[in-house]
N, C-alpha and C positions, 0 to 999 in steps of 0.2 A: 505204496502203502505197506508200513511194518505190519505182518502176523506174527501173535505170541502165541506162545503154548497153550493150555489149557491151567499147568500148573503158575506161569507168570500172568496169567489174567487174574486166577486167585490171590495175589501177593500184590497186584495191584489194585484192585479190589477193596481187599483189607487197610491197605495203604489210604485209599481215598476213605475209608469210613473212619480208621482213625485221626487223621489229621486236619479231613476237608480238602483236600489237595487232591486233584489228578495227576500224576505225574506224566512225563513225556515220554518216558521210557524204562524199562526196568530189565535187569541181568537177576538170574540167582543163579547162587553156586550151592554147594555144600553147606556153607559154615556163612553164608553171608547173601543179602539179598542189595541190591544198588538200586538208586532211584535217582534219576535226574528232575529237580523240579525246577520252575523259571525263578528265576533271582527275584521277582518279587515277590513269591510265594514261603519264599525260604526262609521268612520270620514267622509264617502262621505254622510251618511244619516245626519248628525249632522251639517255638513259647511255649513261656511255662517250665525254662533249662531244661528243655527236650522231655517231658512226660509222656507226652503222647507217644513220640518212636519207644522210649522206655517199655509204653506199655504195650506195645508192638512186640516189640522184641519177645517179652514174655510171653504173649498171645504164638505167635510163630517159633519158639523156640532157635529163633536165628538171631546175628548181628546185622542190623539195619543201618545202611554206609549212606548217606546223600548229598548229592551234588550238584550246585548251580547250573543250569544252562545257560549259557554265550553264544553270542550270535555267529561268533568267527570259534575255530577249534585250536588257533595260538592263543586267546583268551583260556578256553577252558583247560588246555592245557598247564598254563601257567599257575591257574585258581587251583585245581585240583591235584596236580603233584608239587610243583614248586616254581616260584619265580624265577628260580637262577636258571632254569631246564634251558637248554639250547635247543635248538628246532630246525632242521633241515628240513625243507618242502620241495619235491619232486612232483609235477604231476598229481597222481592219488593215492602219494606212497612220503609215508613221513619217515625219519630220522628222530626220535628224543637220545638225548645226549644228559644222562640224570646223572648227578655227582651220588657218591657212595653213603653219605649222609640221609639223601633224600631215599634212595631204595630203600632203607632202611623201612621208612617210614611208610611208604606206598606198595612194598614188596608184593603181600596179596592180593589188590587194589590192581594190578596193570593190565590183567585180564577181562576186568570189567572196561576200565581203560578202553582197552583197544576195544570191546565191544560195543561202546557208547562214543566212538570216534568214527568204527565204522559204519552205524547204523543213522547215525545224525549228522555228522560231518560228511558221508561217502567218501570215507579214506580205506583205499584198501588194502596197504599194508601201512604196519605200523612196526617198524623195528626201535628195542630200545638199548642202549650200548652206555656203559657205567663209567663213568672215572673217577 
């Protein structure tokens, strides 16, 4: 059983009263709070061209990132950085192999990443290596 903080229960919290959505799991950083919610929830959190995190976002003063949950974690990984990602599976220790295009895109994203890999997936390392 995951234990959150006191400050991610608040952010989750927040999250289920503006959207209706519990989410599965949530990371904050600094400048950004993650949320994983189930793929079929991810129309009610998103209607509206996204208002509700809109209005999250203002409420928290942070950027509000969300992401589908998958049953397998080469799904999620595909959805949430990129299709082309190559994947090496060892045991509980992955390999992403992200072309320089995609980092671009995902660059502050990979720490949430690994920590929504390793608390839902049970991967416990997660290297990722660019070309």
């Amino acid at each position: 059983m995951r234990v959150f903080d006191k400050t991610t229960l608040h952010f989750i919290s927040l999250f289920e009263l503006a959207t209706g959505v519990a989410p599965i799991d949530c990371v904050v950083n600094k400048e950004r709070v993650y949320f994983v919610v189930s793929k079929e929830n991810m129309f009610l959190v998103l209607a509206k061209r996204g208002t509700k995190i809109k209005m999250l976002e203002k409420h928290i003063l942070k950027k509000v990132i969300v992401f589908p949950y998958f049953k397998t974690k080469e799904e999620f990984i595909k959805k949430v950085i990129s299709e082309k990602v190559k994947i090496k599976d060892s045991n509980n220790s992955l390999k992403l192999f992200i072309s320089r295009q995609d980092n671009k895109k995902v660059k502050r994203d990979l720490e949430a990443i690994k920590s929504f890999l390793n608390r839902i997936y049970n991967v416990e390392n997660v290297l990722f290596r660019f070309f």
